[in-house]
PDB file as gemmi writes it, atoms N, CA and C in Angstrom:
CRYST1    1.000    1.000    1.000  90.00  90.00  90.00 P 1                      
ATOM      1  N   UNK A   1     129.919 155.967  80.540  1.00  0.00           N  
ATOM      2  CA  UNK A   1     129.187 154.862  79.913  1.00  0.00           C  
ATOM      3  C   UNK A   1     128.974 155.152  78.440  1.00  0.00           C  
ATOM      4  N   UNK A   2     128.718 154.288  77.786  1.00  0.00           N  
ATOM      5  CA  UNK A   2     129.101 154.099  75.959  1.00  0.00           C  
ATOM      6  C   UNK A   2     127.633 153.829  75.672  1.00  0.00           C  
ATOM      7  N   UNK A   3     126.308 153.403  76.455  1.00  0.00           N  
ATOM      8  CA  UNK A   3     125.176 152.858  75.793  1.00  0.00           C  
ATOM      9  C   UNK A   3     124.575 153.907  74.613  1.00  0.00           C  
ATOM     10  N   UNK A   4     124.960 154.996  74.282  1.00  0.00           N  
ATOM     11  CA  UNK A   4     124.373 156.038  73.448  1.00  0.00           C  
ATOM     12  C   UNK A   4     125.041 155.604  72.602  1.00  0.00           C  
ATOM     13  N   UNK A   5     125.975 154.716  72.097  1.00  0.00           N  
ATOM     14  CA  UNK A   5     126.702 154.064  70.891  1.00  0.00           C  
ATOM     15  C   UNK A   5     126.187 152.831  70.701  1.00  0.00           C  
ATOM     16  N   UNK A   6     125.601 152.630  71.056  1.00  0.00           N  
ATOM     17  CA  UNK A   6     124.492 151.134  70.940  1.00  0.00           C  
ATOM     18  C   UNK A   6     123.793 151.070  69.356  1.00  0.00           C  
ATOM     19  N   UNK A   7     124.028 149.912  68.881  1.00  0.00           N  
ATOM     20  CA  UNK A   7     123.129 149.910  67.493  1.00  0.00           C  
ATOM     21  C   UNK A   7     122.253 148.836  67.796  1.00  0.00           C  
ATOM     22  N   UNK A   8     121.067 148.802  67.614  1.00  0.00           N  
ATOM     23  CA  UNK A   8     119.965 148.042  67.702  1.00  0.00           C  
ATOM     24  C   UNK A   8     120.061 146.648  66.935  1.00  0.00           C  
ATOM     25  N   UNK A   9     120.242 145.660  66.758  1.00  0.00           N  
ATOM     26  CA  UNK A   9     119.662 145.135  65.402  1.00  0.00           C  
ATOM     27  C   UNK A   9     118.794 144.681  64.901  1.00  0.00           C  
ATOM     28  N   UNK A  10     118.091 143.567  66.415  1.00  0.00           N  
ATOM     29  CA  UNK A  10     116.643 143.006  66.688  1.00  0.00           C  
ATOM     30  C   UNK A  10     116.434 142.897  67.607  1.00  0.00           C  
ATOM     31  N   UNK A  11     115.058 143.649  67.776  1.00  0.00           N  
ATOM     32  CA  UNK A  11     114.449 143.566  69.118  1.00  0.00           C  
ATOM     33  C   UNK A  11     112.915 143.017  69.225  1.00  0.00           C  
ATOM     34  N   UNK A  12     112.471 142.648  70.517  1.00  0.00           N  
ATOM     35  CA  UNK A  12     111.022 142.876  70.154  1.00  0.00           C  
ATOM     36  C   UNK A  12     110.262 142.994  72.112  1.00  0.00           C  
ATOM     37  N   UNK A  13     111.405 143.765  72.305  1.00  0.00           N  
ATOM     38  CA  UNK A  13     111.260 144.216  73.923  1.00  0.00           C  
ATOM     39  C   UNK A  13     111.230 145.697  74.062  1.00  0.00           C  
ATOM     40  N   UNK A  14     110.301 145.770  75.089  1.00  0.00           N  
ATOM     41  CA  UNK A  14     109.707 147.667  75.210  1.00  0.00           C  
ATOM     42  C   UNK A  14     110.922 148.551  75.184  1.00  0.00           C  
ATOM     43  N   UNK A  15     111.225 149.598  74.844  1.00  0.00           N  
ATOM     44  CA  UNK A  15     111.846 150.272  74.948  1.00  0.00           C  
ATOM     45  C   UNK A  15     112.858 150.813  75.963  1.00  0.00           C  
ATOM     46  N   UNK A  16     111.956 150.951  77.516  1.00  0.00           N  
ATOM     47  CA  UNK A  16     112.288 151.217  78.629  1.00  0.00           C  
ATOM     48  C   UNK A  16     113.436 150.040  78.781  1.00  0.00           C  
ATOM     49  N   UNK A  17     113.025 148.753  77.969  1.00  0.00           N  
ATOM     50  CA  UNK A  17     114.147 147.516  78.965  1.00  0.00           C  
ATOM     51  C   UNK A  17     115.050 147.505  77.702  1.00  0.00           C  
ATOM     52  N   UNK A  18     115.044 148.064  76.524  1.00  0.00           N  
ATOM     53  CA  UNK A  18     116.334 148.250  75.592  1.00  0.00           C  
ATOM     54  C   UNK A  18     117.202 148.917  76.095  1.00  0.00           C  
ATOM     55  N   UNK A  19     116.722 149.737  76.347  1.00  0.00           N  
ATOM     56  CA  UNK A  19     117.600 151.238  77.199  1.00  0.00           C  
ATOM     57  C   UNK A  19     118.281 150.740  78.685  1.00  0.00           C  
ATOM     58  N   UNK A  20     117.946 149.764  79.013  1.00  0.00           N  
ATOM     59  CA  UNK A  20     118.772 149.269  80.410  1.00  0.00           C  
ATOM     60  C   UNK A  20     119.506 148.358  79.870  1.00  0.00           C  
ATOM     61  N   UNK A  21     119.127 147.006  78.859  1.00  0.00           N  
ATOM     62  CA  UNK A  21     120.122 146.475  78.238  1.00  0.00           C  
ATOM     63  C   UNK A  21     121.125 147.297  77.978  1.00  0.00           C  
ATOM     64  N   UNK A  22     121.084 148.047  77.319  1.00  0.00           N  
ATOM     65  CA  UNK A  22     122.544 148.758  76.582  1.00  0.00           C  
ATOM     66  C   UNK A  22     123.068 149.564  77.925  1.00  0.00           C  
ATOM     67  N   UNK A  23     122.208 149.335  79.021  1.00  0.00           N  
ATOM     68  CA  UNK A  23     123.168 150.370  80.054  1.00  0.00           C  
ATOM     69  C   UNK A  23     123.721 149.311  80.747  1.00  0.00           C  
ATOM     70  N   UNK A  24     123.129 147.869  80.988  1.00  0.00           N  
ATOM     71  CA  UNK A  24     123.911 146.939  81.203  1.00  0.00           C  
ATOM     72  C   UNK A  24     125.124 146.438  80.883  1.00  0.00           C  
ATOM     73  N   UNK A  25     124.775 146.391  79.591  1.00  0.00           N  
ATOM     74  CA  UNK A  25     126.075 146.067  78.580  1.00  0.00           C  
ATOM     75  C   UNK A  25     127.717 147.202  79.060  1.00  0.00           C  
ATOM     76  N   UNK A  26     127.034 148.246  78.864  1.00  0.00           N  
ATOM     77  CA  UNK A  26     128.051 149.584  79.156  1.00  0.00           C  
ATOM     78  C   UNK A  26     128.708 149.351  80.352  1.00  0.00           C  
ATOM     79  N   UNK A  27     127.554 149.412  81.425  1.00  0.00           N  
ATOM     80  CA  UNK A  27     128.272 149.377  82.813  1.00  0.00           C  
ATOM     81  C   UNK A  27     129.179 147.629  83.375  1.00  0.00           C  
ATOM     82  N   UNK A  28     128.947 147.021  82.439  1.00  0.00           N  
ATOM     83  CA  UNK A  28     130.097 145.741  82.411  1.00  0.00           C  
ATOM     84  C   UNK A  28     131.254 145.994  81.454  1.00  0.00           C  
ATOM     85  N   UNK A  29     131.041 146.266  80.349  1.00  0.00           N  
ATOM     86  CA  UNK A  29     132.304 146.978  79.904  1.00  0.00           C  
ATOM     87  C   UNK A  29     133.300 148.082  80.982  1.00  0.00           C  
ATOM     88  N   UNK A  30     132.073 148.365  81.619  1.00  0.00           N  
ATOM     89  CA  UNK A  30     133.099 149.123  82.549  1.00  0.00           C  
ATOM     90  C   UNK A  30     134.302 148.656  83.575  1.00  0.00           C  
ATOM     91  N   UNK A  31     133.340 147.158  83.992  1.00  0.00           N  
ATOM     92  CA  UNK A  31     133.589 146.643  85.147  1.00  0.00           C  
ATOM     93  C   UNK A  31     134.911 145.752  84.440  1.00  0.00           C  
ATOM     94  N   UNK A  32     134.683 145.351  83.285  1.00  0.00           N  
ATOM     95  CA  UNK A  32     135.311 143.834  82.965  1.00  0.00           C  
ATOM     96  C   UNK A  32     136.029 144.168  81.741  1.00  0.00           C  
ATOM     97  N   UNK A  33     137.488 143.443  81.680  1.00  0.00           N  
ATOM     98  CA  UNK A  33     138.078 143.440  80.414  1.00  0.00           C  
ATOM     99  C   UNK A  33     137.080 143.188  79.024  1.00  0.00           C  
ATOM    100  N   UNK A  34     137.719 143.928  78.002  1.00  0.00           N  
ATOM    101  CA  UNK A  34     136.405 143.570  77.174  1.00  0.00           C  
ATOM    102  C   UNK A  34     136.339 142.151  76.197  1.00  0.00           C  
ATOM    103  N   UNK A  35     137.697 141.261  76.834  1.00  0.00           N  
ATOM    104  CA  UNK A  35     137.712 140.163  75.854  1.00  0.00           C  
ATOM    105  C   UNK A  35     137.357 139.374  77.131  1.00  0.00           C  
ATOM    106  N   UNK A  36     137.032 139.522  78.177  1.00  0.00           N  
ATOM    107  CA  UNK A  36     136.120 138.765  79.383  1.00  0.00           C  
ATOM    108  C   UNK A  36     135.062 138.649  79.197  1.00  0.00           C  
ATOM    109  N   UNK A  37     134.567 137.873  77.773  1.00  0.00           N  
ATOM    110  CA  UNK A  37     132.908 138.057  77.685  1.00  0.00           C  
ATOM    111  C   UNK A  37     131.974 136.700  78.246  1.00  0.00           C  
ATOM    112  N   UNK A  38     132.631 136.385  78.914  1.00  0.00           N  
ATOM    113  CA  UNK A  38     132.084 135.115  80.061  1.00  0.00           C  
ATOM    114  C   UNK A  38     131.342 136.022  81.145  1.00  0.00           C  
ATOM    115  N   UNK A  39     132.297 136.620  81.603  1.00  0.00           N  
ATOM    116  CA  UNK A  39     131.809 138.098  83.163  1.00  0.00           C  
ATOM    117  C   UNK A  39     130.796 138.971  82.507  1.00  0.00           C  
ATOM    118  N   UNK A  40     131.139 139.634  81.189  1.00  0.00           N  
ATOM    119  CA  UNK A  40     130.460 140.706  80.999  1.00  0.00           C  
ATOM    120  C   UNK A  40     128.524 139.767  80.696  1.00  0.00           C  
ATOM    121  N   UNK A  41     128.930 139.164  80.406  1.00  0.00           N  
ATOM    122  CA  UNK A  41     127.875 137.750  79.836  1.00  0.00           C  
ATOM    123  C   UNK A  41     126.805 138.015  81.181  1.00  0.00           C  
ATOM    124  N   UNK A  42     127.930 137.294  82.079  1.00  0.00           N  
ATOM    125  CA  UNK A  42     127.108 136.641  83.938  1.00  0.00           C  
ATOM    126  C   UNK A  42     126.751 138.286  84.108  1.00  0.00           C  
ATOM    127  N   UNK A  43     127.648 138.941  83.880  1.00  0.00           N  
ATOM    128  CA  UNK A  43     127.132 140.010  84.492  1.00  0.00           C  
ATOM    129  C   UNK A  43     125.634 140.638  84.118  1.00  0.00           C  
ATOM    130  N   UNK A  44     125.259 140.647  82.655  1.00  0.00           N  
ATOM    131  CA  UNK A  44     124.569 141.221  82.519  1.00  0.00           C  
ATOM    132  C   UNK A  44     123.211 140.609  82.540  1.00  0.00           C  
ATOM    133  N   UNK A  45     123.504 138.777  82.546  1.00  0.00           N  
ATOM    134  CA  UNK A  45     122.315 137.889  82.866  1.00  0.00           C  
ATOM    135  C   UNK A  45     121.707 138.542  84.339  1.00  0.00           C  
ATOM    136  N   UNK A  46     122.620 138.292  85.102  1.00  0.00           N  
ATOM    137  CA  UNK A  46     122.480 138.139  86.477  1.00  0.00           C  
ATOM    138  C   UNK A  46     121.617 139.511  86.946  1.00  0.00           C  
ATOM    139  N   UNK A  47     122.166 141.018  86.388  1.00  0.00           N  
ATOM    140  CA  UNK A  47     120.668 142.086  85.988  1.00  0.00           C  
ATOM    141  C   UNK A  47     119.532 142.068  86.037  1.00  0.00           C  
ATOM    142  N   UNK A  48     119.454 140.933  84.390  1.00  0.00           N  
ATOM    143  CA  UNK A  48     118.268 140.856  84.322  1.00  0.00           C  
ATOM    144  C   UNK A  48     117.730 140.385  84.789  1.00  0.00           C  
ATOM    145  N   UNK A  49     117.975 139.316  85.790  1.00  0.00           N  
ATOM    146  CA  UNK A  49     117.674 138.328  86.475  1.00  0.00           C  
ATOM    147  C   UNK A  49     116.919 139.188  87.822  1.00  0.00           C  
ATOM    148  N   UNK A  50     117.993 140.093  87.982  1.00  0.00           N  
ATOM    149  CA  UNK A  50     117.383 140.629  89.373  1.00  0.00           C  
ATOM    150  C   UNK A  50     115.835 141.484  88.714  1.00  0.00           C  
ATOM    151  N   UNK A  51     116.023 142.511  87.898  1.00  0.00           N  
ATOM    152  CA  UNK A  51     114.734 143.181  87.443  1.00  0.00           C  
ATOM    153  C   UNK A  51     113.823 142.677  86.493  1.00  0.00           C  
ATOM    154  N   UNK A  52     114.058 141.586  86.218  1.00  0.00           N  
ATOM    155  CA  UNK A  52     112.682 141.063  85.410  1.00  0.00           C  
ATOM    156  C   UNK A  52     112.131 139.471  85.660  1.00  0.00           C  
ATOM    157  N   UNK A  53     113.217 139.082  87.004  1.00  0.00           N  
ATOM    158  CA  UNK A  53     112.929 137.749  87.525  1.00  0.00           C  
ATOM    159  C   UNK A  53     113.852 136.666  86.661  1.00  0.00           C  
ATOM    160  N   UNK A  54     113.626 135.074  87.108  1.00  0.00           N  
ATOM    161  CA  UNK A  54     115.177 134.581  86.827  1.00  0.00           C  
ATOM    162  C   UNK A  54     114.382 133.791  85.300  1.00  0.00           C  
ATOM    163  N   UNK A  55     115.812 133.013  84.397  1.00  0.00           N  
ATOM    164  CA  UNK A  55     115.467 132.930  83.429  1.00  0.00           C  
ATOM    165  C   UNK A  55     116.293 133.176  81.783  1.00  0.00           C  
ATOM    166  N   UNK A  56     116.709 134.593  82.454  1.00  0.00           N  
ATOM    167  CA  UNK A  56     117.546 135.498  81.624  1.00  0.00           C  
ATOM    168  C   UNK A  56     118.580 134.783  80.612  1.00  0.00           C  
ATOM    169  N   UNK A  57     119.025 135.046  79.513  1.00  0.00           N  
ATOM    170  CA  UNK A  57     120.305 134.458  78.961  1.00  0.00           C  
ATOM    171  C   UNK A  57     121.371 135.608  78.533  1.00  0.00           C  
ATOM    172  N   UNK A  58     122.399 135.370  78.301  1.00  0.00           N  
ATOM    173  CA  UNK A  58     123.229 136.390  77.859  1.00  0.00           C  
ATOM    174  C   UNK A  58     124.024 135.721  76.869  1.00  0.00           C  
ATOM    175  N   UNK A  59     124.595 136.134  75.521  1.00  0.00           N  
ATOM    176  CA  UNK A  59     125.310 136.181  75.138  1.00  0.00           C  
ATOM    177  C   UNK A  59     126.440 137.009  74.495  1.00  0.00           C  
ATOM    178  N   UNK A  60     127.933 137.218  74.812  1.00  0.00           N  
ATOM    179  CA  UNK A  60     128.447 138.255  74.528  1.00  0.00           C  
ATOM    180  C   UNK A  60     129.728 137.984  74.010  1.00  0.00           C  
ATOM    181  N   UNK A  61     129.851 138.701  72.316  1.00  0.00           N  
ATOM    182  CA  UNK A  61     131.062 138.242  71.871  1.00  0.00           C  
ATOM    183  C   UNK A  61     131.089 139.429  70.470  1.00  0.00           C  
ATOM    184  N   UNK A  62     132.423 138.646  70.073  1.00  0.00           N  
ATOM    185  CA  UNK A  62     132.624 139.371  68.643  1.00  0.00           C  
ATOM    186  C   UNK A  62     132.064 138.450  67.484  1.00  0.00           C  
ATOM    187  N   UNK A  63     132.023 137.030  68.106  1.00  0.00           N  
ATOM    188  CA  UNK A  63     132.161 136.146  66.364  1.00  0.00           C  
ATOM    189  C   UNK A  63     131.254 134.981  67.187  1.00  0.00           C  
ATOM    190  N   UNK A  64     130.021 135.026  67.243  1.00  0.00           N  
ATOM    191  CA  UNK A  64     128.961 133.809  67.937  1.00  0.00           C  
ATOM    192  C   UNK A  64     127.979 133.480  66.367  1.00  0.00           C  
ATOM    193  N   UNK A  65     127.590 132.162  66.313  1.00  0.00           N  
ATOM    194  CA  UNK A  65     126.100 131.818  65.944  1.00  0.00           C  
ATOM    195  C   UNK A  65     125.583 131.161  67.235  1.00  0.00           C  
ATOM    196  N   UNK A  66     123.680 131.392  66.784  1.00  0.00           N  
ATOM    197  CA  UNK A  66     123.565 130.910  67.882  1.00  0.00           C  
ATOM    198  C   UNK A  66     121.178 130.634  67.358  1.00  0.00           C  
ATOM    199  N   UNK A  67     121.180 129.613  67.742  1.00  0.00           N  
ATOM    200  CA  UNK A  67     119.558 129.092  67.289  1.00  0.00           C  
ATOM    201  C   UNK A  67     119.297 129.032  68.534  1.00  0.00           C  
ATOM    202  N   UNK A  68     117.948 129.658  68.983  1.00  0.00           N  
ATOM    203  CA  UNK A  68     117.288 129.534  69.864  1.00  0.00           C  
ATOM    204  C   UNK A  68     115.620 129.731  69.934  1.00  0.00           C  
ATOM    205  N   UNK A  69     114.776 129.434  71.066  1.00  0.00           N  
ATOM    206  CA  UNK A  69     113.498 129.471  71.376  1.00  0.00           C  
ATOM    207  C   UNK A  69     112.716 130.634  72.426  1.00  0.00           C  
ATOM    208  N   UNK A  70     112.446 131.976  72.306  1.00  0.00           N  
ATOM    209  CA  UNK A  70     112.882 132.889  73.475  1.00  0.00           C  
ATOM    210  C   UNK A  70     111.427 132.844  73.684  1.00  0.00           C  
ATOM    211  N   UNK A  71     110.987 133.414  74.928  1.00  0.00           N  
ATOM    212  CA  UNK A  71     109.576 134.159  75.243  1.00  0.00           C  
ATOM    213  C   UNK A  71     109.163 135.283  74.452  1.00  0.00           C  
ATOM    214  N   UNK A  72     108.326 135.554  73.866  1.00  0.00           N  
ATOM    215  CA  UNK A  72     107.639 136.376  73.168  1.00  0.00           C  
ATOM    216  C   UNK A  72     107.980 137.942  73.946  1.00  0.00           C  
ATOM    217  N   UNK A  73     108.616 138.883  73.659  1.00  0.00           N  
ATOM    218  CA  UNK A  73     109.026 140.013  74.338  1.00  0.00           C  
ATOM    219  C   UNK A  73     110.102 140.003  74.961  1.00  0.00           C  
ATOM    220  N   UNK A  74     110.535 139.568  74.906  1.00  0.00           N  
ATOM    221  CA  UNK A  74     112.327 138.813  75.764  1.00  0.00           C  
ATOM    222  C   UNK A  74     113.518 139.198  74.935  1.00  0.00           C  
ATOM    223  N   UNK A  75     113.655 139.633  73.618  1.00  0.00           N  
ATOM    224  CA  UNK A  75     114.561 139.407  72.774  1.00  0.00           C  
ATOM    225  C   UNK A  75     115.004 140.713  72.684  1.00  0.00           C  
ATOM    226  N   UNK A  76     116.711 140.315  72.341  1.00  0.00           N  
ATOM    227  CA  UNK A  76     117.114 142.017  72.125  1.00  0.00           C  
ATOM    228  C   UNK A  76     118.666 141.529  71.627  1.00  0.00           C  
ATOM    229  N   UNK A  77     118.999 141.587  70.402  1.00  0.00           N  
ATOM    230  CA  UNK A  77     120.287 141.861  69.744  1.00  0.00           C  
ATOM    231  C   UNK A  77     120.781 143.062  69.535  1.00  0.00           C  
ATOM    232  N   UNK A  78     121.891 143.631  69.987  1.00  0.00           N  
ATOM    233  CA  UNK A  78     122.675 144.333  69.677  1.00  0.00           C  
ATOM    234  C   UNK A  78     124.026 144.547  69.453  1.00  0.00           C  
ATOM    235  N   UNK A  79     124.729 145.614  69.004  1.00  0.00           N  
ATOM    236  CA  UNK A  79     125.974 146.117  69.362  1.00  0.00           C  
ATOM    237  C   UNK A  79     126.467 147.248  70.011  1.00  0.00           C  
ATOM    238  N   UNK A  80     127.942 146.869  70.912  1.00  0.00           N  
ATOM    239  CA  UNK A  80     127.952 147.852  71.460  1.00  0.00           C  
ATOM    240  C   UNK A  80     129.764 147.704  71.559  1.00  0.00           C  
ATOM    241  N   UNK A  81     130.501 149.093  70.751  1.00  0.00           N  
ATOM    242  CA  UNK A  81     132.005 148.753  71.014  1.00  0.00           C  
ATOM    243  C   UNK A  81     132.631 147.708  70.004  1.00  0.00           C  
ATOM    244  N   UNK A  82     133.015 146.724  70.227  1.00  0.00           N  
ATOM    245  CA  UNK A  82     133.346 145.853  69.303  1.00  0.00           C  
ATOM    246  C   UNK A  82     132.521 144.770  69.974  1.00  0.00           C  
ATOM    247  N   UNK A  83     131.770 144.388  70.442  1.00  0.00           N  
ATOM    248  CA  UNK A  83     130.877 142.919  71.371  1.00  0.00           C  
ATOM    249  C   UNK A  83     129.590 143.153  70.265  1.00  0.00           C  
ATOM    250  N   UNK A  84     129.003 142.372  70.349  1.00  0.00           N  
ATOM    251  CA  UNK A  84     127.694 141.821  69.900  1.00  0.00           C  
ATOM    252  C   UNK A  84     126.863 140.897  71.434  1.00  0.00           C  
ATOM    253  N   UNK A  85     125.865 141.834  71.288  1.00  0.00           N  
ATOM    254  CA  UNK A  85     125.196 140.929  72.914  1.00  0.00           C  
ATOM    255  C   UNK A  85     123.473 140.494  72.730  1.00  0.00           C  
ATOM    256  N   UNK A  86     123.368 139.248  72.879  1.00  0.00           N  
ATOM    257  CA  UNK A  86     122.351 138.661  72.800  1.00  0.00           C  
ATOM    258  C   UNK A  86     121.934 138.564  74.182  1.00  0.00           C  
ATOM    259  N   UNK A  87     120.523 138.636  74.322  1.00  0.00           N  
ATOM    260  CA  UNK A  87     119.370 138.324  75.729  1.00  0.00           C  
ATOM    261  C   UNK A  87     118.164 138.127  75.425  1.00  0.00           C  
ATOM    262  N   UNK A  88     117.636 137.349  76.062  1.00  0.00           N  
ATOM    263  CA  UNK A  88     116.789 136.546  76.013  1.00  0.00           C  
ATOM    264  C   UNK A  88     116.065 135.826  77.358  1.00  0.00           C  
ATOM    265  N   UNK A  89     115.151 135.649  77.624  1.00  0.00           N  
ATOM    266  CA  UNK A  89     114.541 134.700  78.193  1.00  0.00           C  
ATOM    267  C   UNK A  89     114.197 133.237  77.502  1.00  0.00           C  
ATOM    268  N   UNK A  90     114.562 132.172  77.651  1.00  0.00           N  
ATOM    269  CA  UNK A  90     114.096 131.136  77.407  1.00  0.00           C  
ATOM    270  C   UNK A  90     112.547 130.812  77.300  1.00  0.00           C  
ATOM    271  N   UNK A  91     112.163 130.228  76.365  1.00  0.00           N  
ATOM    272  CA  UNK A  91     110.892 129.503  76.068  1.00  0.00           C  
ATOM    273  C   UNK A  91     110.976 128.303  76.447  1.00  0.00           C  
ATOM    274  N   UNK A  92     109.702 128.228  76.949  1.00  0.00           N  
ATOM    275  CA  UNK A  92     109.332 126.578  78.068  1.00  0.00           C  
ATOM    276  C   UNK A  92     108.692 125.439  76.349  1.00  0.00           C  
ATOM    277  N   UNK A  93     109.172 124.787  76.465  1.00  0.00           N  
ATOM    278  CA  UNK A  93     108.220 123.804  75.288  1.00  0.00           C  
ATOM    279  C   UNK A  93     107.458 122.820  75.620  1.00  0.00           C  
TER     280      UNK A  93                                                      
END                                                                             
């Protein structure tokens, strides 16, 4: 697994669940081609989904914009490899 090559960029989620993001991220790189970023995406929603309840978003690519509304503690941009991976929980309005 590659998550010790992880660069942070923005976060504003505890530590403990950064550190599983990027092991998420890793262990789908493992699983999935790395230009499959639809799978590596589901895959790593579907995670979070199981350990922090449903909700989750994923985004995973080389070249995304992207505006959104998250829950307060939910957020976590990074890189990892050549991908860029966004997560999030959605905000209710």
């Amino acid at each position: 697994m590659s998550e010790g090559k992880a660069r942070i960029e923005e976060t504003d989620i505890p530590e403990k669940m950064q550190t599983q993001a990027m092991a998420c991220a890793a262990q789908a790189l493992d699983l999935f081609d790395v230009f499959d970023c639809i799978s590596i995406a589901a895959h790593i929603k579907k995670e979070f989904d199981k350990m922090y309840g449903s909700g989750w978003q994923c985004v995973a690519g080389s070249n995304f914009g992207c505006f959104f509304t998250d829950t307060p503690g939910t957020f976590i941009y990074f890189a990892l490899e050549t991908l860029n991976f966004l997560i999030f929980k959605g905000a209710t309005s």
